[in-house]
Structure formats: structure tokens, C-alpha cells
N, C-alpha and C positions, 0 to 999 in steps of 0.2 A: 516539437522541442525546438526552442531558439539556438540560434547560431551559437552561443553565448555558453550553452548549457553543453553543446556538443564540444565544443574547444576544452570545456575544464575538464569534460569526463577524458577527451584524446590525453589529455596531459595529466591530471591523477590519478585516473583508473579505479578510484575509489568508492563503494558502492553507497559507503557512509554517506561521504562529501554529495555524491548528487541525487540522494535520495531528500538531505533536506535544504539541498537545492530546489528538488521538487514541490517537496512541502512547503516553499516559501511560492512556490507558485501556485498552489493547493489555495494558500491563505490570499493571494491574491484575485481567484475570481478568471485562473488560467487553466483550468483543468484538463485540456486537451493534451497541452504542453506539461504538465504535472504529470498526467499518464502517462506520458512519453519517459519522461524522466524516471517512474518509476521501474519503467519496464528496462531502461536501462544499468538503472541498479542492478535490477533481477538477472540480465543476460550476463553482469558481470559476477555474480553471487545469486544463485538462484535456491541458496537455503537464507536468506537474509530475510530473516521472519520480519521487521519491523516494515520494511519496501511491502511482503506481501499485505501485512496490516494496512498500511495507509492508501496503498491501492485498492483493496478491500473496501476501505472505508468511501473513498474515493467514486468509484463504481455505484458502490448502493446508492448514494446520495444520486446519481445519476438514473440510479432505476435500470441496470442494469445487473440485476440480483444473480442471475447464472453464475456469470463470471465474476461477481464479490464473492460468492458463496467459494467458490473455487479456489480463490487467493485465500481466503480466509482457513478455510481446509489446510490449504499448503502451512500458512504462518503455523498452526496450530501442530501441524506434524514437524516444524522445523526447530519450534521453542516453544513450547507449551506453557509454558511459566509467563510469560510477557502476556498472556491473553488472562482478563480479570472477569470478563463479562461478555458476553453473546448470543445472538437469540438466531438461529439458523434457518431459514427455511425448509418446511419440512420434517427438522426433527419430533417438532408436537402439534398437534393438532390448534389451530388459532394463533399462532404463536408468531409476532410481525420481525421482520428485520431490526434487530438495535444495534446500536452502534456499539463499537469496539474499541475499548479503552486500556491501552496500555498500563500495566500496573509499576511498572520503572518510567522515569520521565531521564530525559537524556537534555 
């Protein structure tokens, strides 16, 4: 996580504000630092279903299924309504990872 991204969370604390903080580093091609930011959100709100979505989403795309499966688990036991669509590994026989689309857009 950048210096930049550390500073805003010291000063608003807000799980919102640096989550799509993150996401805007998500869409730039910074994902290491996006993950950082997510997981930042999560330490300061760790039922904030949207943080676990997009780090979820985040993860898989990375190929790191364990731990998206995990976050996505969490979103799903925190707001259950915000999830429209998802294919889990494991639950059915052939069945690939797909992505995870918010059904509210913010």
C-alpha cells in the first residue's frame, strides 16, 4: 500500500473511503497495493461484504482460488443480497470460478 493510501486511512478511518481507494488501484494495474487496501478496510470493518467481494474478486483473477473462495464465503455470510452470481469451487462437480457481480452498484 502507498504512503498516500496509508495517510488517508490514519486520518478517516473509513472502511468505505479506502476500499475504493483500492478499487481505483484494482483498475489501475496495482494489485498488490489494491490488496493491501482491501485488507485494510477489512481490519477496520471486517463484516464490510463489498471489501470482501472485491478482494475476492481480486485474488481469483490472481489464481489464488483458496483465499478468494474464503473472502467470498465471508461477503456472502456478511450481506447475502449484494451477491447476484457465483460459481465456487467445489460446490459442483466441473463448475470454474466466475466472477462476482454486485447486484447494487454504489
Amino acid at each position: 500500500m502507498n504512503r498516500n493510501m496509508r495517510r488517508a486511512a490514519a486520518r478517516c478511518g473509513d472502511a468505505g473511503t479506502i476500499c475504493a481507494a483500492a478499487a481505483a488501484l484494482a483498475t489501475r494495474g496495482r494489485a498488490a497495493e489494491a490488496i493491501a487496501g482491501y485488507r485494510l478496510a477489512l481490519a477496520l470493518a471486517p463484516r464490510y461484504a463489498k471489501a470482501h467481494l472485491h478482494l475476492a474478486n481480486l485474488l481469483r483473477e490472481q489464481g489464488r482460488l483458496e483465499e478468494s473462495t474464503s473472502h467470498l464465503k465471508r461477503a456472502i455470510d456478511c450481506a447475502p443480497e449484494l451477491v447476484e452470481h457465483c460459481n465456487i469451487p467445489g460446490n459442483a462437480p466441473g463448475t470454474e470460478v466466475g466472477y462476482i457481480l454486485p447486484v447494487t452498484s454504489e
